[in-house]
C-alpha positions as CSV (number, residue, x, y, z in Angstrom):
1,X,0.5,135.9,75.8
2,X,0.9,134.4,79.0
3,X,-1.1,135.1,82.0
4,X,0.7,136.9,84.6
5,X,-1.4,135.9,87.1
6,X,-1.5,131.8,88.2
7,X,-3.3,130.4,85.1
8,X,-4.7,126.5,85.8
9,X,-6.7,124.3,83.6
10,X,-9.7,122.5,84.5
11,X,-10.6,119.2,82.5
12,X,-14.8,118.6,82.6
13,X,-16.3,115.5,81.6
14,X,-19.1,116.3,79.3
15,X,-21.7,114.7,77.4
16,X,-21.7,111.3,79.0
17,X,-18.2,111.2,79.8
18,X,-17.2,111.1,75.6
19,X,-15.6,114.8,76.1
20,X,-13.1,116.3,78.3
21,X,-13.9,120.0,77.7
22,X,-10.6,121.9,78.8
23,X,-10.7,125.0,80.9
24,X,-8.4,127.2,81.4
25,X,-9.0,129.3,84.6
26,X,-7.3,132.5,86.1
27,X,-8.2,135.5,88.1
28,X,-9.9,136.4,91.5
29,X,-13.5,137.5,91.9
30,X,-17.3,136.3,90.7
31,X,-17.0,134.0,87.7
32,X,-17.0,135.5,84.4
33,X,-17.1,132.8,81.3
34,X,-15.3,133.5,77.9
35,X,-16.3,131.6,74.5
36,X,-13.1,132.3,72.5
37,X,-13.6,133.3,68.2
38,X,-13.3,130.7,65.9
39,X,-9.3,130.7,65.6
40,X,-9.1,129.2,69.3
41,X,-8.2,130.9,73.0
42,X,-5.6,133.3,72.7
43,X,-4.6,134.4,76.1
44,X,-4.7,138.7,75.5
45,X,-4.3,141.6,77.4
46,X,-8.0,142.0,77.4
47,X,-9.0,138.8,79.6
48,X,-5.8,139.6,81.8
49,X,-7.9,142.9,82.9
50,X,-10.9,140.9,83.2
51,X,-9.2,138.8,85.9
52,X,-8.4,141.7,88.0
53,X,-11.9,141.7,89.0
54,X,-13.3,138.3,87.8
55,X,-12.8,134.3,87.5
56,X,-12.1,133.7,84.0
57,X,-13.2,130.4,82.7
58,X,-12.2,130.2,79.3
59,X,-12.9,126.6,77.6
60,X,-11.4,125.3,74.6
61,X,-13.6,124.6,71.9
62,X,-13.5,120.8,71.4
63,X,-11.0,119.8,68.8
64,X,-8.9,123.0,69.7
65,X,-7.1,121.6,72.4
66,X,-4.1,120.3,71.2
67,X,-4.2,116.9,73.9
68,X,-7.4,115.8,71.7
69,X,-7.4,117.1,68.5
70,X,-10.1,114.9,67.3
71,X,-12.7,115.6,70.0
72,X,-15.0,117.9,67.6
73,X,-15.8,114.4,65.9
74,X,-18.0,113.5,68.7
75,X,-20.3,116.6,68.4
76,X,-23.1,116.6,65.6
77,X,-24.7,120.1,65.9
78,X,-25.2,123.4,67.1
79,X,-28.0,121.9,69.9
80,X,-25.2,119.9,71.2
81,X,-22.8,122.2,71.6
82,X,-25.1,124.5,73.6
83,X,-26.5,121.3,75.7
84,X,-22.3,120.5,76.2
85,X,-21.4,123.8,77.0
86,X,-24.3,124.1,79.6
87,X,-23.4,120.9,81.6
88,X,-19.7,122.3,82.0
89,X,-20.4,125.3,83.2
90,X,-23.1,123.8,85.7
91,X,-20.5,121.2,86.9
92,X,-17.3,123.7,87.6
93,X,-20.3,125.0,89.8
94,X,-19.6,129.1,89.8
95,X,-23.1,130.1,90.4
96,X,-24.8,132.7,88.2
97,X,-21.7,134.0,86.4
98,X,-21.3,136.5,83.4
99,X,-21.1,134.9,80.1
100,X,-19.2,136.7,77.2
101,X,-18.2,135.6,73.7
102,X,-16.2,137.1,70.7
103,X,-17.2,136.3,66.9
104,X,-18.0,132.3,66.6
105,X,-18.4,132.5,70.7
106,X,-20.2,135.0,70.5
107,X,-23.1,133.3,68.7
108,X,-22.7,130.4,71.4
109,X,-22.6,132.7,73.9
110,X,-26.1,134.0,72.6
111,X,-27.3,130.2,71.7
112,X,-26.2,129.6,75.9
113,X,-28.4,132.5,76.9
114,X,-31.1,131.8,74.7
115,X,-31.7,128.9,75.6
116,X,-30.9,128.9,79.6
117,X,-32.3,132.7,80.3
118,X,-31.6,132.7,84.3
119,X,-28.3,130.9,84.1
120,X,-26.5,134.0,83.4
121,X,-25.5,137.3,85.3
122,X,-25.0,139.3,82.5
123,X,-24.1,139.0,78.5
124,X,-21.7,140.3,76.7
125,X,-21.3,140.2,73.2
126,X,-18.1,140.9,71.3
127,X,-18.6,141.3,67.5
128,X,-20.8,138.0,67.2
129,X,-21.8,135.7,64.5
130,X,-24.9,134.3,64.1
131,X,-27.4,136.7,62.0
132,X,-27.6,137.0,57.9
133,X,-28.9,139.6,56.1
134,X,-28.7,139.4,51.9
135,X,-28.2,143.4,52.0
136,X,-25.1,142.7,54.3
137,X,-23.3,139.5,53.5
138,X,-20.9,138.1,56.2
139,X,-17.4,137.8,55.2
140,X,-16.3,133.9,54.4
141,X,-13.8,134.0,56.8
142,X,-13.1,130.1,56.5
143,X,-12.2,129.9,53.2
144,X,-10.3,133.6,52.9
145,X,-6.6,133.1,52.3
146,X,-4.3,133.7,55.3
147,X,-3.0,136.6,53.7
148,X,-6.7,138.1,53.4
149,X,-6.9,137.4,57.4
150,X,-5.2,141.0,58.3
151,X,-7.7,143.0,56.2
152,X,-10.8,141.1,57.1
153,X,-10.1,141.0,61.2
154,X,-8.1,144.9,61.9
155,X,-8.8,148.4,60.8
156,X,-5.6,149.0,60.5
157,X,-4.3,145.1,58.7
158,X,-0.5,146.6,59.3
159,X,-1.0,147.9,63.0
160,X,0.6,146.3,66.0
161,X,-1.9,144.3,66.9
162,X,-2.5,142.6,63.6
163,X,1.2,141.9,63.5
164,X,1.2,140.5,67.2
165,X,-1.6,137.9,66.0
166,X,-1.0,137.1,62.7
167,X,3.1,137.3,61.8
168,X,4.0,133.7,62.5
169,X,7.0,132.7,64.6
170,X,10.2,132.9,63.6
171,X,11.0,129.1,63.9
172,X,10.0,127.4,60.6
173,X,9.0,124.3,63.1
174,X,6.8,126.5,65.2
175,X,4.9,128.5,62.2
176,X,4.0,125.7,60.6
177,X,2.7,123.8,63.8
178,X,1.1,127.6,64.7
179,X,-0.5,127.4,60.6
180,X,-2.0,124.0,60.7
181,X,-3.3,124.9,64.5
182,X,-5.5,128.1,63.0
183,X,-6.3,125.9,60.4
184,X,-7.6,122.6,62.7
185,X,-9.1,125.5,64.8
186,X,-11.2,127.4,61.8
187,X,-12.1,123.8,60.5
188,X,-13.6,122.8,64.2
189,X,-15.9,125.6,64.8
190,X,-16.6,126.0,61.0
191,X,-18.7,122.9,61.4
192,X,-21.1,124.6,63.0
193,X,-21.9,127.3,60.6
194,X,-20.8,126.1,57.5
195,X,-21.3,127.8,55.0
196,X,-24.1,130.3,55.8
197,X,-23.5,131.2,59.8
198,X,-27.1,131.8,60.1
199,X,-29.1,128.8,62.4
200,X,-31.8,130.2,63.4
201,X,-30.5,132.6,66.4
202,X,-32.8,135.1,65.2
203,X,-35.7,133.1,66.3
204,X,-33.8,132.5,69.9
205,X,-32.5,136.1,70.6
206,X,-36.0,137.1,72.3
207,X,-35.4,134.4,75.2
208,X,-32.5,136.2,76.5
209,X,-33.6,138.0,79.5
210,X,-29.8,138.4,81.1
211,X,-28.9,142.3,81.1
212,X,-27.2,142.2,77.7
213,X,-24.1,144.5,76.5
214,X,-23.3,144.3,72.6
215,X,-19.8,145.5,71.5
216,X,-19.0,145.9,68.0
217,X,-15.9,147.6,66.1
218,X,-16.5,150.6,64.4
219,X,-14.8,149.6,61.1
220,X,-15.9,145.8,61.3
221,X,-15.1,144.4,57.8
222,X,-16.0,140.5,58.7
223,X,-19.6,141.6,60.3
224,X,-21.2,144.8,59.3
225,X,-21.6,147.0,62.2
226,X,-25.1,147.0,61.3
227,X,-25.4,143.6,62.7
228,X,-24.8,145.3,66.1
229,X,-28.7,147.3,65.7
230,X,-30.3,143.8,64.9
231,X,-28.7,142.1,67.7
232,X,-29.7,145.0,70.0
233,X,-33.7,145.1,68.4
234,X,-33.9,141.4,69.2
235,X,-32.9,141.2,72.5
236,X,-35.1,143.3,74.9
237,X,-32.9,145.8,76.9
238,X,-29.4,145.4,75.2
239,X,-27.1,148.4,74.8
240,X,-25.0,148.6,72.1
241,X,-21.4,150.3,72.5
242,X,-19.4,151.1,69.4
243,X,-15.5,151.1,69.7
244,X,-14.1,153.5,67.2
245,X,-11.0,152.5,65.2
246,X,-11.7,149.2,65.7
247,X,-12.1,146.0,63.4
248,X,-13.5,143.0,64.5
249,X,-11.3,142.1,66.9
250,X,-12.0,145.1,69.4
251,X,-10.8,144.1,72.5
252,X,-7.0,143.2,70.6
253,X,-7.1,146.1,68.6
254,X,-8.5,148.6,70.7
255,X,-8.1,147.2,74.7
256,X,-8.6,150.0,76.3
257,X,-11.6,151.4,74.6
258,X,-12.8,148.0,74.9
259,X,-12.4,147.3,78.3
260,X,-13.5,150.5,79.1
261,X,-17.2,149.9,77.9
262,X,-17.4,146.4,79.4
263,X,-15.7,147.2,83.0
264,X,-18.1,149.7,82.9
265,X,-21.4,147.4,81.9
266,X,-20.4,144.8,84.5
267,X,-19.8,147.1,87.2
């Protein structure tokens, strides 16, 4: 989707200059920053409601924008990501602003507040990564087929919204260029959590001292909605806000629900 408001992009020079971390940027109001899911930024609904009321900064993950594909070669580790991700938000200078992640940017999002706990407003987290527990495996979402993708990400894998994310385009052309995209996306930020997506956060989570939301769908069949109590026990404060009917993609599959609960946590 296309932003109806004016969308720009932002190009940062990070980590001595080796990275141009791509931003895109839309919306009037304080600044609110969004860590997109391991498939990439998709422009939604969701963040188009956000910009009513906020800035939305919403980097690309290195290697996920398509002008430099090959930019995730020049990051080694989780550590730099978070020491990267810190210096661009510090030099697009927006003051104190809300951080929020979904899934993979979730856990960065956690990682960022962890490890920086008066840089942010306020947290929220959208179904993230970054916990393991043997009694509740995470889904390998990385090496499920594409055709798994539907049941693993929706509640309902043959709703609307699964079909507006996942049916590829009509033009051959495009939905192979769309395939290998998700692909090159899941392979980018897979480096980081390959093949257990468990480094440590648990041992971080107690730093965070940023009024935290965590939203998690009801019927999450990537991350047990029993991740949502640990997150909540390790980080003093948090709330935790269930969205009913919803997989792990709330905010696409359930926007309104979803928006609901965070409009109302950031106001």
């Amino acid at each position: 989707m296309t932003s109806t408001l004016d969308l720009t992009e932002k190009t940062v020079d990070v980590w001595g200059g080796e990275i141009q971390l791509r931003v895109k940027v839309t919306g009037q109001g304080p600044g609110l920053v969004y860590l997109h899911p391991a498939a990439g930024l998709a422009w939604d609904p969701f963040l188009e409601r956000l910009a009513q009321d906020f800035t939305v900064y919403a980097p690309e993950f290195p290697g996920t924008s398509p002008a430099d594909p090959y930019a995730v070669h020049k990051v080694d580790d989780l550590w730099q990501l978070v020491l990267m991700y810190e210096e661009a938000i510090r030099k697009l200078e927006i003051g104190t602003p809300v951080l929020m992640g979904q899934s993979f940017g979730g856990m960065l999002a956690a990682e960022l507040a962890a490890a920086y706990p008066d840089r942010f407003a306020k947290l929220v987290l959208l179904d993230p990564i970054g916990l393991w527990r043997d009694e509740h495996p995470v889904a390998n979402w990385i090496a499920a087929p594409p055709a798994a993708l539907p049941e693993l990400l929706f509640a309902d894998p043959e709703g609307d919204a699964a079909k507006a994310m996942l049916t590829p385009p009509e033009d051959p052309e495009e939905a192979i260029a769309a395939g290998a995209g998700l692909v090159w996306a899941l392979g980018c930020t897979g480096k980081f959590v390959w093949p257990i997506p468990d480094k440590g956060l648990e041992r971080r989570l107690h730093r965070i001292s940023a009024p935290t939301q965590i939203v998690w769908g009801e019927q999450d069949k990537l991350i047990p909605a029993a991740y949502a109590d640990e997150f909540a026990a390790r980080i003093t404060g948090s709330k935790v806000a269930i969205v009913p009917g919803a997989g792990h993609i709330p905010q696409v599959e359930a926007t309104d629900a979803t928006f609901a609960l965070v409009d109302g946590f950031l106001r």
